[in-house]
N, C-alpha and C positions, 0 to 999 in steps of 0.2 A: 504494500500500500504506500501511495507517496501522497505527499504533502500537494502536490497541483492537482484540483477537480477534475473530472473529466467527466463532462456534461452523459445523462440519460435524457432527459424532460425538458431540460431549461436551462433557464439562471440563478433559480431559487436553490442558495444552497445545494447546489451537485455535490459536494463533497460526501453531504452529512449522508446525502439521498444513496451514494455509492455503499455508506456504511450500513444504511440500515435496507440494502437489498443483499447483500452480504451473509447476512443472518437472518435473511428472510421478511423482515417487519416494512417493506416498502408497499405494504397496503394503503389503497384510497380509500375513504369512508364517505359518505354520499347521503348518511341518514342517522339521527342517533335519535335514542328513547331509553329512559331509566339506567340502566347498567348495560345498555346494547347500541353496538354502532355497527352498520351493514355498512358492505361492500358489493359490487356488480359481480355476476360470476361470468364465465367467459359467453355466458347466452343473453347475457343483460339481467338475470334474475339476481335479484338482494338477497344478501347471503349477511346471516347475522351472526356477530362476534362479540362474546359473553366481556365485557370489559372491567379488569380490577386492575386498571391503571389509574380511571378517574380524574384524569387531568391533573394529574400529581398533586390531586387531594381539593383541586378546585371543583369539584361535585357532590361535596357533602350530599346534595337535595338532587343525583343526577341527572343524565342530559335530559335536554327541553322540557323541564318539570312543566308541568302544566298548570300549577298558583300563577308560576312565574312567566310563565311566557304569555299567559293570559294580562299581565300586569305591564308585559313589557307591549301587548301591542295597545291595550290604551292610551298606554303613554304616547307613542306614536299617532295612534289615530288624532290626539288632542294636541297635537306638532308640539311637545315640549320642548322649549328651547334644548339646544345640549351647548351652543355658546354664548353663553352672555356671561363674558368675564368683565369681571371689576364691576359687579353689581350685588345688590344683595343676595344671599343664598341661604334662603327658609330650613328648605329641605335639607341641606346640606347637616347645618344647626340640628334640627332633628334627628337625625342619623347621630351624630354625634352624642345628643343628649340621650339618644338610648342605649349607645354606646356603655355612655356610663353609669346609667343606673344598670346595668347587667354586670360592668368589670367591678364597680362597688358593691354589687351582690355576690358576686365571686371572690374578692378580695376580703369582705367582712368589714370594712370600713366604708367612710362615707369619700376620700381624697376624690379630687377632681383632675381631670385631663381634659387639655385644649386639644383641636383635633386641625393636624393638616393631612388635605387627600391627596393621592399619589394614584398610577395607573395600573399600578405591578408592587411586588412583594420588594424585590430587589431595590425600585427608586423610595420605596417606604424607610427601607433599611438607608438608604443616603442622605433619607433628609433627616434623619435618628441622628447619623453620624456629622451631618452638616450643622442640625443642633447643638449637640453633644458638644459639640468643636466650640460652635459660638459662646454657651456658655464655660466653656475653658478660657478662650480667651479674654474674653470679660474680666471669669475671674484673675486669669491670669494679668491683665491690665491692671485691675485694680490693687494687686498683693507689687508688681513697679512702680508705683506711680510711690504705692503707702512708702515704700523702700525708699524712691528721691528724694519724697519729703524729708524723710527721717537723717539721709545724706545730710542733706544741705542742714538740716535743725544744726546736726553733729559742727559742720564747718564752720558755723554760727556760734553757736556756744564755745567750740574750741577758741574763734575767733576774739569774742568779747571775755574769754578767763573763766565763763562760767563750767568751764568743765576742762578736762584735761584727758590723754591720748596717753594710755598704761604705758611703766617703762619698759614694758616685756613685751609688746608691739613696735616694731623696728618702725623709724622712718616718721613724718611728719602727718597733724590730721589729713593734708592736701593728698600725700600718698597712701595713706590707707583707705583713703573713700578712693582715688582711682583702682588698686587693688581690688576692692570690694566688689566694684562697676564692670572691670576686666573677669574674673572671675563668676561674675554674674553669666555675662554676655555671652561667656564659654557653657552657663549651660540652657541660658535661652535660646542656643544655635540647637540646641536638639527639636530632633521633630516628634510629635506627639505620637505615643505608641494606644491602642486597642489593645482591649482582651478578649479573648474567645477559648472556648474549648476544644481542645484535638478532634477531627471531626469535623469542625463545625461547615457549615454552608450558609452564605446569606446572599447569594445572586450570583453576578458577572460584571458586573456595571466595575467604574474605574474603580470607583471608592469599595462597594460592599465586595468585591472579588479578593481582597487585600483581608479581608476576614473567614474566607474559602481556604480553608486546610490541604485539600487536594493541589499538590505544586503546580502540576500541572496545569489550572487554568491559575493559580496566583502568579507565580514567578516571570511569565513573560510580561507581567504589566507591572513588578514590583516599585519600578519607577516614579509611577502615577500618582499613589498617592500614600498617605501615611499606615505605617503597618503595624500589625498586630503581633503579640507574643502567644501563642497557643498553648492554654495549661491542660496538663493531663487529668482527664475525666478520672481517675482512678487510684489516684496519690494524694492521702490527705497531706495539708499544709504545701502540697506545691504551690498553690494560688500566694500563698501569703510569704513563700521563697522566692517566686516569681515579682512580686510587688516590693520585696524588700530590695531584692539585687539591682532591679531599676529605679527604686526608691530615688529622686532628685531634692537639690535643695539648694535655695538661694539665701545668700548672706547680707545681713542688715547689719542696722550700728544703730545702738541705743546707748542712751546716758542715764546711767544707774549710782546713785550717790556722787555725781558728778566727776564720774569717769566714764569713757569710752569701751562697752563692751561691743566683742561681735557675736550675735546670734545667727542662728540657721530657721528660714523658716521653708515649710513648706512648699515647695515646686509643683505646681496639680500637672503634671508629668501625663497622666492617662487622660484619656476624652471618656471613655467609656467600657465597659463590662456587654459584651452584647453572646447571647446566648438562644439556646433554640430548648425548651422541655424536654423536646422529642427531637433528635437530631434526625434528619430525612434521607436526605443524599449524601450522609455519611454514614449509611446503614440501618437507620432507625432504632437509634440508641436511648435509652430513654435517661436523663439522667437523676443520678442517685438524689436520695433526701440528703443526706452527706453532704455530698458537693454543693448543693444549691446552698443548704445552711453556711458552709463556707464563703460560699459569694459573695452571702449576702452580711457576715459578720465583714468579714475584709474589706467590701467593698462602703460599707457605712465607716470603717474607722477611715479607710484615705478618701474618704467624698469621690469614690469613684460612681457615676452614674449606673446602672441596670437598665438595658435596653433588652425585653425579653420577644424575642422573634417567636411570633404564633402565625407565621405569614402557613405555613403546611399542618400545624397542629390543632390551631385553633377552628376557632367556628364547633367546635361541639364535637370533633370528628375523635378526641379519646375517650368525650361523654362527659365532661362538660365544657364550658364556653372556650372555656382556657386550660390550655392541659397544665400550665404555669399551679393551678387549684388544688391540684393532688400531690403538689411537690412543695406548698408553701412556700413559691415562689413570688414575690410584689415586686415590679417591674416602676424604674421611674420615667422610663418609655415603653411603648407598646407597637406592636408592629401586624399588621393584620389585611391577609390577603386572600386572594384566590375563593371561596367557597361565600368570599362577601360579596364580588357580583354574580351569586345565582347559577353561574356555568352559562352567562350569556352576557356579563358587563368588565371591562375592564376597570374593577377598583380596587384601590387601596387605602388604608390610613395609617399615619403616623398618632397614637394618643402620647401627649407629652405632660406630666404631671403636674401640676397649675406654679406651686411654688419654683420649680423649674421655668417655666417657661418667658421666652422674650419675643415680646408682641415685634420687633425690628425684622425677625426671621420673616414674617410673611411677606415683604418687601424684597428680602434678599434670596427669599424661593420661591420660586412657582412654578407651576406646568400647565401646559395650554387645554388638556383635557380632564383635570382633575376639581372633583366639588361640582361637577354638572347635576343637573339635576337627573338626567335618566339613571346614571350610575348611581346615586344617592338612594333615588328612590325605590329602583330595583334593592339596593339594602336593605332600603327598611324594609320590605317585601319579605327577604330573604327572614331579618331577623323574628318578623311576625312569625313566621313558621315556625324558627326555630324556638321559638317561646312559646307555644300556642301548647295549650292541657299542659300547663306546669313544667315546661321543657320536654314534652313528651320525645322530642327528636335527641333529646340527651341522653336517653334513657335509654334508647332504642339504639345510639349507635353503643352504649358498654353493653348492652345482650347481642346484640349482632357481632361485637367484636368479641365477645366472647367464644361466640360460636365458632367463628371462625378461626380463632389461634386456637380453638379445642382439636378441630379439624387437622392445622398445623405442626401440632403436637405430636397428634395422632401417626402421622406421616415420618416426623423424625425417630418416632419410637422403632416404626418399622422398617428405617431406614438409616441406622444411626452411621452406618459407615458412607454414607453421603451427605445426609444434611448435619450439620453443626453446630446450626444453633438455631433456634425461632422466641423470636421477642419482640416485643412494641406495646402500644396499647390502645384501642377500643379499634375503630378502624382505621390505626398508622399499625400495620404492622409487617413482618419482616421474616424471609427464612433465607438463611444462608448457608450456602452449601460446602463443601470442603473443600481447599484448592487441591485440586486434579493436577497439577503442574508437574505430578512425577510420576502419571499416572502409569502401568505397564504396556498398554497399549499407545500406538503414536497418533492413533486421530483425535483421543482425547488431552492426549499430552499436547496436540496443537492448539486445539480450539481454548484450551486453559491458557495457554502460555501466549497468546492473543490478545491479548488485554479487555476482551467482546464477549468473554464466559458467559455472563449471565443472557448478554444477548442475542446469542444463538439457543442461549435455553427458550428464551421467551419467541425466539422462530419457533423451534420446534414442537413448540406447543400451540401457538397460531396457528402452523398450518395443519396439524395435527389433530385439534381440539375444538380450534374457532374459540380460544378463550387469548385475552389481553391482558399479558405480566409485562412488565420492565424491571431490571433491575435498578437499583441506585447509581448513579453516577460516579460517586467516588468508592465504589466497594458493588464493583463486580460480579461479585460472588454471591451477591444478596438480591433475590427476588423483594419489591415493594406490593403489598395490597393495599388498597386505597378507594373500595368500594363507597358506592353509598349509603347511605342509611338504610333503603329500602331493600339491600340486598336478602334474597332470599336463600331457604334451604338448600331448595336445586342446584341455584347457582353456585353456592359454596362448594356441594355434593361433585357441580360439574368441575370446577377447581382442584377438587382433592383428586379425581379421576386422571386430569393433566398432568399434577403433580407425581402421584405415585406412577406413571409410565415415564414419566422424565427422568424419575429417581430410577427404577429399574434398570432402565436406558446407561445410565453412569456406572450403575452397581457390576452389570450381568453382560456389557458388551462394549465394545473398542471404542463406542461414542462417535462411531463414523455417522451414525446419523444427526449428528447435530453439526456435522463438521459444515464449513459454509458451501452455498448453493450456488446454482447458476453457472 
């Protein structure tokens, strides 16, 4: 495989198009309904394909629900604006004010979050980070500014006798305040570092790709923008080893019984803590009560911000709104996407915590299709539903996701010398297979040693079964399920039928039938 495209269809993406005819997944889809998306068969007849990929989790309510799509063609019939920027936005408000009476009923408190909307999960997560930044620098302005004063006080007082420059400080008041200033300047040349957990995923964009653990899409844009130190999900006090070793600190000068002392204060060195419950495209990891409790001690003593990514998790899809809820997690941003427009709107929101927040950012962000009304209003659409009989859609995805990691389970018990591991929780969930890279046979040693493992598993099951897996992006090895609520017995039933012939397939023969096609 090289690096230059080589067109099938077009210009859309030939590369990607080459890779996923490869392993078989270069189907067109032409129709969708609930957990089903048909393709043509070579006679023009729709040929239906059972799907637990779900739009990587943007179909809580799946395809063309019909509350919603009944809601979206009102909209239209009644020509709702979708551009009238820099005008008021009712709707918008709305959306947001239900916002938080749900994340205040999930948190247990009453705190308040200002809401800016974005299009995608990823620019949600940039404007977290765009925030996050602004107020670092602020604070950081203000802790130089308190510093000059304090300089010149020092130069002043030295000046008129009221105070004096210890004799165990070499050199004159004039040279220990440029010292100070030098010193300083050395560590305000640093650039502000992110935290994130091993694993993590938060887009591709300049900024949130720099929080992407996967090297391979971080490293060739590491240039772009500021980076992150990635702490191990599974080493207590690494968080607070990690925060100590880059620990900064900028030097003052106070008059203390009228001598010149030098203090260190504080450098807010970090912009933010940003995190995911449930980790997605790093396998669907869920993280520990442990770690989270450490985040969040660590992160309250150095004022480092929590920015908690529910852009794949949230929306009700572990069973409740916020999978952040079952980890006693409180986030002083929020980040939420995909299953908030319905599976027919592009939206997003950034929720920023009120005491946090700086009214100057909505000036210094914006985007040309976000806070419209149709996307708004498909939200609140969305979250009627999903609050409608006491959260009934909460409820129903922890027994459906039950059902199905019971399923899951099932499979690896009969299967342990291929599958590995299965984990996640309500419908984020995850089976991951074993690496085959030494397997005895050479067509399974290729397909492994390929870097496509998992996506020639999910050909073979496509063409095979008419059912719709992917694996995760940065862990190969790992099938995602990502149904929606309404998924049934059958369908699971049909799922475990895929599964256990895939798994056979690995166990009982050379795996030449998963090798690539065409």
């Amino acid at each position: 495989m090289t690096d230059q495209p080589t067109t099938r269809d077009g210009f859309a993406e030939p590369f990607l198009l080459e890779v996923l005819a490869s392993g078989g997944l270069d189907a067109a889809y032409v129709r969708a309904e609930g957990n089903t998306l048909y393709r043509h068969g070579e006679d023009g007849e729709e040929i239906p394909v059972l799907d637990f990929v779900g739009g990587y989790g943007s179909l809580m309510l799946g395809h063309n629900n019909p509350e919603i799509n009944d809601r979206a063609r009102e909209l239209l019939d009644l020509q709702t604006p979708v551009h009238a920027q820099f005008s008021r936005h009712p709707y918008a408000d709305e959306l947001a004010a239900e916002l938080n009476r749900i994340v205040q009923r999930e948190r247990g408190d009453d705190e308040s979050y200002y809401a800016i909307f974005a299009n995608s999960g990823a620019e949600a997560v940039e404007a977290a980070m765009k925030h996050a930044e602004l107020d670092r620098g602020l604070r950081l302005s203000a802790l130089t500014e308190e510093i000059d004063a304090h300089l010149e006080e020092v130069r002043a007082r030295v000046a008129d006798g009221t105070a004096t420059v210890p004799p165990e400080v070499a050199g004159s008041a004039d040279e220990l305040i440029a010292d100070v200033r030098r010193r300083n300047e050395e560590q305000l040349a640093r650039g502000p570092l992110f935290l994130t957990p091993e694993g993590a995923f938060h887009g591709k964009l300049a900024g949130s790709v720099q929080l992407t653990h996967n090297p391979g899409y971080r490293l060739p844009f590491k240039s772009l923008a500021a980076q992150a130190r990635f702490v191990p999900r599974d080493q207590p006090g690494a968080l607070r080893k990690t925060v100590d070793e880059e620990r900064a600190h900028l030097l003052d000068l106070v008059v203390e019984g009228g001598r010149v002392q030098v203090v260190e204060r504080d450098h807010p060195l970090f912009t933010a803590f940003v995190l995911e419950p449930v980790q997605g495209e790093g396998g669907i990891h869920e993280l520990s009560a442990e770690f989270v409790a450490e985040v969040q001690e660590v992160c309250a003593e150095a004022r480092i911000p929590v920015v908690v990514d529910e852009i794949q998790s949230g929306m009700g899809r572990t069973g409740s709104f916020l999978a952040a809820t079952r980890l006693g997690l409180k986030g002083d941003y929020y980040t939420l996407a995909k299953s908030l427009g319905g599976g027919i709107a592009k939206s997003a929101v950034l929720l920023v915590r009120k005491p946090l927040y700086h009214g100057q950012f909505e000036l210094a962000h914006s985007s040309t299709f976000a806070k419209d009304a149709f996307s708004c209003l498909i939200g609140l659409k969305v979250l009627e539903i999903m609050e409608a009989d006491g959260g009934a859609v909460y409820r129903r995805a922890a027994e459906r996701g039950e059902r199905l990691l019971g399923m899951l389970r099932s499979v690896r018990a009969d299967f342990p010398e291929t599958v590995r591991d299965v984990r996640g929780r309500g419908l984020m969930l995850g089976l991951e297979f074993r690496d085959q890279s030494d397997a005895a046979a050479e067509p399974l040693r290729q397909v492994a040693r390929s870097g496509f493992f998992g996506y020639f598993v999910a050909g073979h099951i496509l063409r095979e079964h008419r059912v719709r897996v992917f694996p995760t992006s940065s862990a190969v090895n790992t099938l995602r399920f990502e149904p929606s609520v309404y998924v049934t017995d059958e369908e699971i039933d049909r799922l475990e039928a895929a599964l256990r012939d895939v798994c056979a397939i690995i166990r009982d023969t050379d795996g030449a039938r998963l090798a690539p096609i065409g």
